[in-house]
Backbone as numpy.savetxt, mean C-alpha at the origin, in Angstrom:
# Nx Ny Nz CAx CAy CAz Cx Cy Cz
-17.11 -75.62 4.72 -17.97 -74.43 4.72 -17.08 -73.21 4.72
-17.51 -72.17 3.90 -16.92 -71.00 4.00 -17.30 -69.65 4.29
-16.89 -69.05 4.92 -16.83 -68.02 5.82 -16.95 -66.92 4.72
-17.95 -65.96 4.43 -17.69 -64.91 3.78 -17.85 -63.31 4.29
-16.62 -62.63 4.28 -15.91 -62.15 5.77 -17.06 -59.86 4.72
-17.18 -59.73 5.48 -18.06 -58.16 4.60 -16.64 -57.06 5.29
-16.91 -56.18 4.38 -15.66 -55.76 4.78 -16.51 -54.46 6.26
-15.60 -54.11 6.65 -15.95 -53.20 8.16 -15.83 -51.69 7.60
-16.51 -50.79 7.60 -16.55 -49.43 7.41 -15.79 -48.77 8.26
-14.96 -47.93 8.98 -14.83 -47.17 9.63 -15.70 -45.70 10.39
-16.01 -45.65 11.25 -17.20 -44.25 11.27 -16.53 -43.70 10.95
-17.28 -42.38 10.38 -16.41 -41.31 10.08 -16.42 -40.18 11.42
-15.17 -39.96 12.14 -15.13 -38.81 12.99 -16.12 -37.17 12.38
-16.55 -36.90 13.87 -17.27 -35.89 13.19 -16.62 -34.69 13.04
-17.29 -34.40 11.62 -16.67 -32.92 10.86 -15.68 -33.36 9.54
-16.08 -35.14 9.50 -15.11 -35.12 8.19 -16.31 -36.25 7.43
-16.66 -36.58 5.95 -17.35 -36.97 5.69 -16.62 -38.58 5.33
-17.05 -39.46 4.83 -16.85 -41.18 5.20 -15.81 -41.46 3.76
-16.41 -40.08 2.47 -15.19 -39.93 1.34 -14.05 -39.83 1.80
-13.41 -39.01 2.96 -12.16 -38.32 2.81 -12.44 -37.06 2.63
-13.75 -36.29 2.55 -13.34 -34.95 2.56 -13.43 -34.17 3.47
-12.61 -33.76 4.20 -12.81 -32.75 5.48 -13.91 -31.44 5.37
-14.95 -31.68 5.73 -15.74 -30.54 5.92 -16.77 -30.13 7.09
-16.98 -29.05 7.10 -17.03 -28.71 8.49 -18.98 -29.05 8.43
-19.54 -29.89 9.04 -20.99 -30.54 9.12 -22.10 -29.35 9.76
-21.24 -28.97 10.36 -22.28 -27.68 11.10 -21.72 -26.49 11.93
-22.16 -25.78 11.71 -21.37 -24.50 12.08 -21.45 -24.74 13.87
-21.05 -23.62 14.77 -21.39 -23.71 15.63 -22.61 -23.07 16.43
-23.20 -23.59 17.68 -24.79 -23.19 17.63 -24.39 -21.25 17.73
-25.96 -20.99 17.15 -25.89 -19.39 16.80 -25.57 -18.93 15.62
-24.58 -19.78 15.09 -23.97 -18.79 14.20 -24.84 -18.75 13.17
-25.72 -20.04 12.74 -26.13 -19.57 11.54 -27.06 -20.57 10.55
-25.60 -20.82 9.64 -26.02 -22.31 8.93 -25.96 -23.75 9.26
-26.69 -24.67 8.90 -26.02 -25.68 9.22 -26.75 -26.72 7.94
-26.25 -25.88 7.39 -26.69 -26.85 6.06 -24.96 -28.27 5.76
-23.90 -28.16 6.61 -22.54 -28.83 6.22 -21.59 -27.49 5.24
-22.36 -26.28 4.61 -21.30 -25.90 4.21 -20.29 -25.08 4.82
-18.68 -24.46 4.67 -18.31 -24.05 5.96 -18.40 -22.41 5.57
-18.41 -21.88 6.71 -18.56 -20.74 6.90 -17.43 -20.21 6.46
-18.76 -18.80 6.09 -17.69 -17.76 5.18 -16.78 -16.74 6.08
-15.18 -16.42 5.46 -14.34 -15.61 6.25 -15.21 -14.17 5.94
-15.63 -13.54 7.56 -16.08 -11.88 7.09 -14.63 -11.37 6.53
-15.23 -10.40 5.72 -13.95 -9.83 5.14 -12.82 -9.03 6.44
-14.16 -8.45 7.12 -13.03 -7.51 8.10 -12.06 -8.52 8.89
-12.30 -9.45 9.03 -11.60 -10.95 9.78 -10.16 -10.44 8.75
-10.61 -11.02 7.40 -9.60 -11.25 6.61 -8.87 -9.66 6.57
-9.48 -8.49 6.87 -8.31 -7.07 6.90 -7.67 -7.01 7.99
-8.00 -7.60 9.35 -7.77 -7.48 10.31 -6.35 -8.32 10.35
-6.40 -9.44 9.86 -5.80 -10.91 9.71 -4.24 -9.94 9.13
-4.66 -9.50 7.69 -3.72 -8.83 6.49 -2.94 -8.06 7.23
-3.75 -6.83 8.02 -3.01 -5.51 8.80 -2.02 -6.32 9.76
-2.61 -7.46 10.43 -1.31 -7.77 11.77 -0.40 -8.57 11.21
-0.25 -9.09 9.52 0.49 -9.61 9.09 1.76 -8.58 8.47
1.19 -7.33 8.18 1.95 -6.72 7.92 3.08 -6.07 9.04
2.47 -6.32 10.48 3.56 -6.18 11.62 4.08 -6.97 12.17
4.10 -8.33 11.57 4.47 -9.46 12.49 5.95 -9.59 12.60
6.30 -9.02 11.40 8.15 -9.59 10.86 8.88 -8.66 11.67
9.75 -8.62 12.06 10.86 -7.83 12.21 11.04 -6.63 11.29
11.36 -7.01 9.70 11.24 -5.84 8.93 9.61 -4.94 8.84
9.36 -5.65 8.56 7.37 -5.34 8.74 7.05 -3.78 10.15
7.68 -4.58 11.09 7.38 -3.91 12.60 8.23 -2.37 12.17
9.74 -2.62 12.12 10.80 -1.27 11.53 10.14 -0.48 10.02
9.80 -1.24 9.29 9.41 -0.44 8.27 7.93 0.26 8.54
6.88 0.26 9.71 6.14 0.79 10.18 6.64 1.93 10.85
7.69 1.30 12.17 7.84 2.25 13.00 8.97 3.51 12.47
9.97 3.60 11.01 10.06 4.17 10.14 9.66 5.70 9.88
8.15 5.09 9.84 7.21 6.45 9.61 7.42 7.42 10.08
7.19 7.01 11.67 7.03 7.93 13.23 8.85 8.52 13.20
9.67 7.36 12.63 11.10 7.83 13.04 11.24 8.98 12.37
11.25 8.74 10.50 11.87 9.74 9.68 10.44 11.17 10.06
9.72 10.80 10.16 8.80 12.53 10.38 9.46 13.38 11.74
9.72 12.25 12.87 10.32 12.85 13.33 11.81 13.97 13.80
12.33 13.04 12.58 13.97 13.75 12.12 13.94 14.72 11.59
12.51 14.36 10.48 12.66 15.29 9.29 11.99 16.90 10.05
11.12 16.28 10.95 10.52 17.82 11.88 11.72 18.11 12.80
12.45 17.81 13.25 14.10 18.33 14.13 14.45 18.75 13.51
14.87 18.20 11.88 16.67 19.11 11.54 15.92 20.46 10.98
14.25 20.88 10.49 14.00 21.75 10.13 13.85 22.59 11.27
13.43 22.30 12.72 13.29 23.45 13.81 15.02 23.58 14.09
16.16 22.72 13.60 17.44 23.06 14.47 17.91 23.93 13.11
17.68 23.62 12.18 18.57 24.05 10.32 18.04 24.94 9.74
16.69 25.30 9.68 15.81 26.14 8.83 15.81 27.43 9.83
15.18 28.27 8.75 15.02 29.65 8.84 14.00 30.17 10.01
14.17 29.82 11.07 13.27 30.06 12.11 12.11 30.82 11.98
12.68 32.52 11.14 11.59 32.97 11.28 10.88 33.04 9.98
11.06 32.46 9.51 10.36 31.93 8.07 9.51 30.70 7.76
10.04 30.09 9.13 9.37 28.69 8.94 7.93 28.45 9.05
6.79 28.04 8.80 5.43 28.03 8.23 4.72 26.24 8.30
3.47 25.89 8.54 3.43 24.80 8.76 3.74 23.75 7.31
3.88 24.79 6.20 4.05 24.76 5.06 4.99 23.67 4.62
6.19 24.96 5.26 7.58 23.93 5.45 8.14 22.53 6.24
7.42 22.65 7.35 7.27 21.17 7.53 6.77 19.70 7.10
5.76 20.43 6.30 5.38 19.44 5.78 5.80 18.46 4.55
5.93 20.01 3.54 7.42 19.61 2.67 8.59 18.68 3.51
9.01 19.15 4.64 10.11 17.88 5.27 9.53 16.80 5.49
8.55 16.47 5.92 8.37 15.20 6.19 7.44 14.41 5.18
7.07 15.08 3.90 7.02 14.05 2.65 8.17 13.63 2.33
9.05 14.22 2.18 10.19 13.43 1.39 10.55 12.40 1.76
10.54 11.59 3.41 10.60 10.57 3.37 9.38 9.73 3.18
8.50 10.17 3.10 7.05 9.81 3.02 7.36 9.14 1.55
7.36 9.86 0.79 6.95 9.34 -0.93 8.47 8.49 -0.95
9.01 8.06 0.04 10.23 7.00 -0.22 9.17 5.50 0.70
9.01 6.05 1.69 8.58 4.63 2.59 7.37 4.33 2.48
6.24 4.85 1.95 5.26 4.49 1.50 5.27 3.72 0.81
5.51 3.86 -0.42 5.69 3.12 -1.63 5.88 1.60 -0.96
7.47 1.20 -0.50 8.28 0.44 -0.08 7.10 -0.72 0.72
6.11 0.27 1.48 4.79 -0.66 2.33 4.17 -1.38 1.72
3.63 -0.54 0.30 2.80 -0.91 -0.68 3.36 -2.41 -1.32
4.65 -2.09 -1.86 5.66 -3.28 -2.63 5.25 -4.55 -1.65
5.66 -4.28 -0.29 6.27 -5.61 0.89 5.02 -6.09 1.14
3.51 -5.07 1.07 2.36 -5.67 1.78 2.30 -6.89 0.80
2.31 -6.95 -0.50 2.15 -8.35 -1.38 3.12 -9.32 -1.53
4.52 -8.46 -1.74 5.88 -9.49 -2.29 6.07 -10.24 -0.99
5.80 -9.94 0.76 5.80 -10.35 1.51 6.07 -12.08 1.54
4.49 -12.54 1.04 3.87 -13.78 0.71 4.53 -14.54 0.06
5.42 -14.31 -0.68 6.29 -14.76 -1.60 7.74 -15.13 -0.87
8.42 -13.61 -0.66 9.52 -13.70 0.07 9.60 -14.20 1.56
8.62 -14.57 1.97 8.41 -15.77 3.56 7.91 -16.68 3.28
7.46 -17.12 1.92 6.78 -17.85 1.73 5.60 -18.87 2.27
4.77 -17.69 2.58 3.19 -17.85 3.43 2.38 -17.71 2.37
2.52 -17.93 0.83 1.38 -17.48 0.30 0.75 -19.02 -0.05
1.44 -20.27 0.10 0.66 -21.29 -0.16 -0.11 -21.12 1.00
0.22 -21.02 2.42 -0.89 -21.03 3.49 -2.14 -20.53 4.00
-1.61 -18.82 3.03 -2.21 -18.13 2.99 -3.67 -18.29 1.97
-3.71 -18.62 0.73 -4.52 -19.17 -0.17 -4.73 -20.52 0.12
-4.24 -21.60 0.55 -5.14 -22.87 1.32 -5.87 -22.13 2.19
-5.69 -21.58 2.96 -6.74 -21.35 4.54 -7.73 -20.47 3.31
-7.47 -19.47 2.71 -8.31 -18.39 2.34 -8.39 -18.80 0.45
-8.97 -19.57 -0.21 -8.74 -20.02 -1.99 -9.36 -18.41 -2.46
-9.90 -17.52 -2.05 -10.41 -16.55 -2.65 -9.03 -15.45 -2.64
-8.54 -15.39 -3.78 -7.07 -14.62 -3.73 -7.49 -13.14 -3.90
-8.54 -13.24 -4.40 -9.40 -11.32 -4.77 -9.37 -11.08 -3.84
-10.19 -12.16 -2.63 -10.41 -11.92 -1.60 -8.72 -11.17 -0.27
-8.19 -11.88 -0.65 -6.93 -11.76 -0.33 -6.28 -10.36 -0.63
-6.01 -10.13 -1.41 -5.46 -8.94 -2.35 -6.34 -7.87 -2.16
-7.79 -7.93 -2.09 -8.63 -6.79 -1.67 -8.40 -6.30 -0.18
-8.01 -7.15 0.87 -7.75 -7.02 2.05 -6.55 -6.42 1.84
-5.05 -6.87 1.68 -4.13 -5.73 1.59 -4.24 -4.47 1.05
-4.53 -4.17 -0.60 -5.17 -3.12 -0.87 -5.57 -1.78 0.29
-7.23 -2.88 0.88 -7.05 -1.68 1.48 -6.85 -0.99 3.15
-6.11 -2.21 3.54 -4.72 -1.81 4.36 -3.57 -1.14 3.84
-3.65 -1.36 2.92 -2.08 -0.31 2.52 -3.21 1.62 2.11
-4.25 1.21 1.92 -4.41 2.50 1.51 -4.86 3.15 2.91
-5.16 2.41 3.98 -5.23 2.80 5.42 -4.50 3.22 5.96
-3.15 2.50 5.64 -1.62 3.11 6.11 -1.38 4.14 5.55
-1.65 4.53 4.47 -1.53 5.59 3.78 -2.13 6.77 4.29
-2.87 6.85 4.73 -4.14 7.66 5.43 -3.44 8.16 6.66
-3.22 7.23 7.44 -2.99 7.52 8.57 -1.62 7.66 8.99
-0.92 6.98 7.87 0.85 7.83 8.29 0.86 9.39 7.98
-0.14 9.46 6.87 0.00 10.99 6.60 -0.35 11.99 7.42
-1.22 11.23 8.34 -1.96 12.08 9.47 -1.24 12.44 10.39
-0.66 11.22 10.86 0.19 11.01 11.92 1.27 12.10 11.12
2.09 11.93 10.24 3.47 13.23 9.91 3.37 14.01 9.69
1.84 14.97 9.93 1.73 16.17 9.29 1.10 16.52 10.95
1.06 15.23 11.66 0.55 16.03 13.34 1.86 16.57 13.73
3.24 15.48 13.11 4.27 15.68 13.66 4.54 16.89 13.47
4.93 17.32 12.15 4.82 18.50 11.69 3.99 19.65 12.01
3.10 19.66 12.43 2.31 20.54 13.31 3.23 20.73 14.53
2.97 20.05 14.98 3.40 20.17 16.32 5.28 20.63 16.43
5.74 20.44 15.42 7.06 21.37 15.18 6.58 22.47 15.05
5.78 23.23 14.06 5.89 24.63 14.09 4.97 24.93 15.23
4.47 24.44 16.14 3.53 25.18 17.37 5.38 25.53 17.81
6.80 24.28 18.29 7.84 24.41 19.07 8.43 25.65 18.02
8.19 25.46 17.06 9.27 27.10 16.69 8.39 28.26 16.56
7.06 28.30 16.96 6.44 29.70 17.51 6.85 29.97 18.50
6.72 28.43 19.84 7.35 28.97 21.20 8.96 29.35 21.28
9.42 28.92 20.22 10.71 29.57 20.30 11.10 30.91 20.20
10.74 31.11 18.56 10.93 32.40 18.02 9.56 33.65 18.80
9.20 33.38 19.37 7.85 34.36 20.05 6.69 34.73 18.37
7.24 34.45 17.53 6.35 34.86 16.15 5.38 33.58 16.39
3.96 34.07 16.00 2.67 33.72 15.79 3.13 32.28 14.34
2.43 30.63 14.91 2.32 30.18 13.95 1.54 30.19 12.81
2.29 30.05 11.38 1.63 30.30 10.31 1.44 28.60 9.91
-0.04 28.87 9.52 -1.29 27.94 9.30 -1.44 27.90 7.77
-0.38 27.58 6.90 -0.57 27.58 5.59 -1.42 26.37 4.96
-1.60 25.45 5.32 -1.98 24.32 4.09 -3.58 24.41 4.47
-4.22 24.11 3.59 -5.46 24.36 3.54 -5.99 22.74 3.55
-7.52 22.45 3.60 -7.96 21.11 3.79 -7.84 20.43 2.36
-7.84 21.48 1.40 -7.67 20.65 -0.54 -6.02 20.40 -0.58
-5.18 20.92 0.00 -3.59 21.02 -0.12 -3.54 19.89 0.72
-4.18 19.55 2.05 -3.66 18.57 2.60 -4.03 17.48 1.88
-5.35 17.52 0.97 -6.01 16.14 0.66 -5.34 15.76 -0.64
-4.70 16.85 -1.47 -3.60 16.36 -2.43 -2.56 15.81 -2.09
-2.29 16.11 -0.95 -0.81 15.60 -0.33 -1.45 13.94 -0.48
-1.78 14.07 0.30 -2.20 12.56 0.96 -2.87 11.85 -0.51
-3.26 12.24 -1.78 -3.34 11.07 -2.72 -2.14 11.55 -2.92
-1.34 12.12 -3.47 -0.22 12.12 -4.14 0.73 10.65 -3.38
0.73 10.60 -2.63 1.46 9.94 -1.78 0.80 8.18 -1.57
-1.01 7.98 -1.98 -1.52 7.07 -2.20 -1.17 6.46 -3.35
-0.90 7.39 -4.41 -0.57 7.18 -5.82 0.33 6.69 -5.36
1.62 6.87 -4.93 3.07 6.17 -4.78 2.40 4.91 -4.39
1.99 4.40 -3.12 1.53 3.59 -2.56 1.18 2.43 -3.42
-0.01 2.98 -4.43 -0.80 1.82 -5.39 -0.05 1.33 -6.18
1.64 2.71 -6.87 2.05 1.69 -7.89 3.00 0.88 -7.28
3.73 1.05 -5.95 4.07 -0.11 -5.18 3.68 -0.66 -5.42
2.14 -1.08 -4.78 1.60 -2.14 -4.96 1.48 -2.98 -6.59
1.15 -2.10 -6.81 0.77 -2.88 -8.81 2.49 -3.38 -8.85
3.29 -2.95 -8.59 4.70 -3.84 -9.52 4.88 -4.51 -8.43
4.60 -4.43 -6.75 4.44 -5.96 -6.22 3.77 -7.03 -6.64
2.47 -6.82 -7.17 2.02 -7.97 -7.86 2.39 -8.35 -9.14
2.80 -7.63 -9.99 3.47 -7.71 -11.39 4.52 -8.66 -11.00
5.55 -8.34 -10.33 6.68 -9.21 -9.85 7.09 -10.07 -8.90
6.51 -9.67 -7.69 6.13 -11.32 -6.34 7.74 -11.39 -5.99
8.15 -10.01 -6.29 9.26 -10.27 -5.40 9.94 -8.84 -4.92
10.42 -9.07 -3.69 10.67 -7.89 -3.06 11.52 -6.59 -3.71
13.12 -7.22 -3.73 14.48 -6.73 -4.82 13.68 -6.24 -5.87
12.80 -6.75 -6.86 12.56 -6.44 -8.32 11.41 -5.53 -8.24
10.90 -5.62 -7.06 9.26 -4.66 -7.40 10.23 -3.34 -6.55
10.82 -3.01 -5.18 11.41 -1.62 -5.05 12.60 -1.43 -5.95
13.30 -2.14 -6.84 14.24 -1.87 -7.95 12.73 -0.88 -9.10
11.92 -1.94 -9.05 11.09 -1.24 -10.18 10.22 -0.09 -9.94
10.28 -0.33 -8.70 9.40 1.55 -8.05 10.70 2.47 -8.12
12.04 2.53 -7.65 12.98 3.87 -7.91 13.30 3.97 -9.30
13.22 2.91 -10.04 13.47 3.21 -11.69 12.48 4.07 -12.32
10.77 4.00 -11.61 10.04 4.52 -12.36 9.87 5.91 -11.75
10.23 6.38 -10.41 9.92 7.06 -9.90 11.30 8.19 -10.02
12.57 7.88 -10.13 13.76 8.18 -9.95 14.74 8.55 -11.27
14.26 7.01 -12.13 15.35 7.46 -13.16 14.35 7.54 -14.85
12.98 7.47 -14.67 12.34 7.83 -15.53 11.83 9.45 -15.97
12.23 10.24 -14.90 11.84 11.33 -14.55 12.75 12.22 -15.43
14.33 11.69 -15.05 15.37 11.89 -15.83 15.37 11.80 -17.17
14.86 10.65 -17.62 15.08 10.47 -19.01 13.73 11.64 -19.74
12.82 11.31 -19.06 11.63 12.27 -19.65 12.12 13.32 -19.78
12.48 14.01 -18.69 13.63 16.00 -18.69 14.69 15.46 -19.68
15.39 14.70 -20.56 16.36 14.66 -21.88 15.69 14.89 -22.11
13.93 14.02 -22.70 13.42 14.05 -24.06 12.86 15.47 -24.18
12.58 15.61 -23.17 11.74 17.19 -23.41 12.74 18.56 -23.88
13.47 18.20 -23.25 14.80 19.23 -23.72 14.58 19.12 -25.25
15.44 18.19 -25.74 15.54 17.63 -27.35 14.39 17.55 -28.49
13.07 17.73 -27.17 12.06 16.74 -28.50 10.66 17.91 -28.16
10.71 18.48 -29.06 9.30 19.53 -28.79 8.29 18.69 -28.37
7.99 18.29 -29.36 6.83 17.25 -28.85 6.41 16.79 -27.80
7.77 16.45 -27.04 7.65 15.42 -25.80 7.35 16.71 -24.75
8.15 17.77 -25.33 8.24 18.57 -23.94 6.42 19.83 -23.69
5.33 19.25 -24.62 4.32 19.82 -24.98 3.45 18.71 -24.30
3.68 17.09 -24.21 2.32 16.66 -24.35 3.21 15.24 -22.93
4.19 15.13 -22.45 4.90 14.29 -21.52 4.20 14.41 -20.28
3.08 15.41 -20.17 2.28 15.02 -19.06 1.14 13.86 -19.35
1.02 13.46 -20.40 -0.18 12.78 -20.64 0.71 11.04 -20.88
1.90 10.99 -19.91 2.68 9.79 -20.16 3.20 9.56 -19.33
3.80 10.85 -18.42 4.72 10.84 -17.54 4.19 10.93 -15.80
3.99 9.75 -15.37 3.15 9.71 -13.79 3.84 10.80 -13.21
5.34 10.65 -12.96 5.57 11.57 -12.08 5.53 12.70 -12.12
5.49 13.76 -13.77 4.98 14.87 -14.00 4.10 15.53 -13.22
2.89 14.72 -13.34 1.65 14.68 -12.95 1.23 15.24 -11.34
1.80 13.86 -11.01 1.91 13.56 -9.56 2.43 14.66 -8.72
3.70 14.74 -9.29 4.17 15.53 -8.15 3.44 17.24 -8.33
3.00 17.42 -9.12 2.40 18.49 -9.12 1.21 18.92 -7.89
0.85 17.94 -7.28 -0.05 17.99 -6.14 0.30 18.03 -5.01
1.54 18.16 -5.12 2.41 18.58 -3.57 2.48 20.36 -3.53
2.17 20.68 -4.72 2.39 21.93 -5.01 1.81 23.08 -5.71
0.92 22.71 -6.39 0.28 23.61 -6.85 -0.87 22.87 -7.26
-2.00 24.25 -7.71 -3.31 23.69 -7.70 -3.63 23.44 -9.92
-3.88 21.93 -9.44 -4.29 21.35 -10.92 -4.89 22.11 -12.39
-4.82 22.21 -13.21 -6.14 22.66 -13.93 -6.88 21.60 -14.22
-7.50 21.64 -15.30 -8.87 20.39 -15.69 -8.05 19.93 -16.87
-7.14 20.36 -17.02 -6.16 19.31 -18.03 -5.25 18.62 -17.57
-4.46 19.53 -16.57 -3.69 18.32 -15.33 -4.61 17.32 -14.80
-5.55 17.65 -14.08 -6.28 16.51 -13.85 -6.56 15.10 -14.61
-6.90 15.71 -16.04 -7.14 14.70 -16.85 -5.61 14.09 -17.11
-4.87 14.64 -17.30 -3.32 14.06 -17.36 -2.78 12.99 -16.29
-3.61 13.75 -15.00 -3.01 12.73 -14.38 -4.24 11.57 -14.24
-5.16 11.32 -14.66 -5.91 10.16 -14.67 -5.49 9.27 -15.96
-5.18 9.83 -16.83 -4.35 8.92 -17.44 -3.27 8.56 -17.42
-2.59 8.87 -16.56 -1.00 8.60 -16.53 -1.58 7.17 -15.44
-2.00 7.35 -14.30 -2.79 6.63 -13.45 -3.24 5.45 -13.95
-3.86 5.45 -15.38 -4.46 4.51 -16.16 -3.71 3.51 -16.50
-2.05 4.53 -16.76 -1.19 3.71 -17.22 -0.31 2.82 -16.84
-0.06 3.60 -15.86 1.22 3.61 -14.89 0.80 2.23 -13.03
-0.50 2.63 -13.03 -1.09 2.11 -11.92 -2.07 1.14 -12.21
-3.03 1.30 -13.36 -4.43 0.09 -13.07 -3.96 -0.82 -13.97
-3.10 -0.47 -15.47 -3.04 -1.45 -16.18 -2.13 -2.74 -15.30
-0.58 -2.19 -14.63 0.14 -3.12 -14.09 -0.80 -3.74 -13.15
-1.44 -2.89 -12.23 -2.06 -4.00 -11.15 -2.89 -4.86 -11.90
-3.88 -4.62 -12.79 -4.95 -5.97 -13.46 -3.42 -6.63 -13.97
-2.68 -6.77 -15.02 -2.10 -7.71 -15.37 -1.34 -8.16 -14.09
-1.19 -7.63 -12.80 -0.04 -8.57 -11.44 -1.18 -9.25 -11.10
-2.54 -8.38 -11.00 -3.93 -9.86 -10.06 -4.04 -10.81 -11.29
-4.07 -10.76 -12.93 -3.92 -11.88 -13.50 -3.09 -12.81 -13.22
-1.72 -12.37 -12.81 -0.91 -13.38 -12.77 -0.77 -14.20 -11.43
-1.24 -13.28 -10.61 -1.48 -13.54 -8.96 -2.80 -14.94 -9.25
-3.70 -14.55 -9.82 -4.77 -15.48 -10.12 -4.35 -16.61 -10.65
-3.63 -16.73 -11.65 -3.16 -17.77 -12.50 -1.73 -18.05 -12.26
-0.96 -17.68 -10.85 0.43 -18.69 -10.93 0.02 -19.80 -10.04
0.91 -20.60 -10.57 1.07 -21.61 -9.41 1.01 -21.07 -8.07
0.86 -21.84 -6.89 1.98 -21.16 -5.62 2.30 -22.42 -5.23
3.80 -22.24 -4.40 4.55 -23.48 -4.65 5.20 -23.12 -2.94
């Protein structure tokens, strides 16, 4: 006689189904669904998640605290070096962009190439497969940082020329107006975004701030040859040249043709690279 043996199932532990596929069977009580599918990341989870990733590193933490350093230098050597009684909240502020439109940018680049160069972005897209989702969260953390470093270096700066009124006994002068400050602060977003766009273009740290001082630094240069040499160029190089554009909003007020100049330079310079870096962000491997 023979024995015909059935084979034994295993239960399946709960929260994983009897296939092999790990999924979560029911949310927990309150929350919601419990249809088995798993719950969705709120986005603010996922900005919240992005922002403390951007302070976790060592470089991350210094290239934040950066901000607070250089505004603060840059507001000293103008109350110890500058023209005391000339000085204006004007002039401070001028000091403490200049490191601004350097370390901004640099935030923008690291908030993406980050993922790459620590290589957290497989973990990062397993836990989270929605990479829009992903990339929309840095976005707009970097444009938060943006916001609020500017705030923060222009308090600094305030608060220098209140110390060289109490110095010099002269009354502080209150130059920048609320449209002067709010140009400052995109001018300086603009840096920010095309960080960002040649961080995603390139997914790597070295090549995306190599490719922000080339465009920002030594393209500027070559544009002032062509314009010299080339009528043409030196008539219509705002409708090509970002930094033309750009920097014009640190300083004077636009017309309705600058404006339009600089939305297309913007067009060029900033949305085309970022859609082709989220294409490629969408469609590389991650390894």
């Amino acid at each position: 006689m023979s024995t015909t043996l059935s084979p034994t199932v295993a239960p399946a532990s709960p929260g994983v189904h009897a296939d092999g596929g790990a999924r979560r069977l029911a949310k927990r009580p309150g929350s919601g669904a419990t249809d088995g599918t798993p719950e969705r990341i709120p986005f603010g989870r996922v900005l919240l998640v992005e922002l403390q990733k951007m302070f976790d590193t060592r470089a991350g933490f210094w290239l934040m605290a950066s901000i607070v350093i250089a505004s603060v230098i840059a507001t000293g050597a103008t109350v110890l070096l500058g023209d005391r009684d000339s000085l204006s909240f004007d002039s401070f502020a001028a000091a403490v962009g200049s490191p601004m439109s350097i370390v901004l940018p640099v935030v923008g680049v690291l908030a993406v190439t980050s993922e790459w160069s620590q290589r957290t972005a497989l973990s990062t897209f397993t836990l989270l497969p929605s990479r829009r989702t992903v990339i929309g969260a840095k976005l707009v953390d970097v444009l938060a940082i943006g916001a609020v470093s500017m705030l923060l270096a222009l308090g600094i700066g305030a608060f220098g020329n209140l110390v060289t009124s109490l110095v010099t006994g002269n009354d502080a002068v209150w130059d920048i107006t609320a449209s002067t400050f709010a140009k400052i602060v995109l001018a300086n977003e603009l840096g920010m975004l095309l960080g960002f766009a040649l961080g995603l273009v390139f997914r790597s740290s070295p090549a995306a701030v190599v490719g922000y001082f080339v465009v920002n630094f030594v393209l500027p240069g070559i544009s002032g040859a062509l314009a010299s040499s080339q009528h043409w160029w030196a008539e219509h190089a705002g409708w090509f040249d970002l930094n033309q554009t750009r920097f014009l909003l640190f300083d004077s007020n636009l017309t309705g043709e600058q404006w339009a100049q600089l939305g297309i330079t913007t067009l060029l310079w900033i949305v085309v690279p970022f859609l082709v870096g989220l294409r490629l962000v969408m469609r590389t491997e991650v390894k």
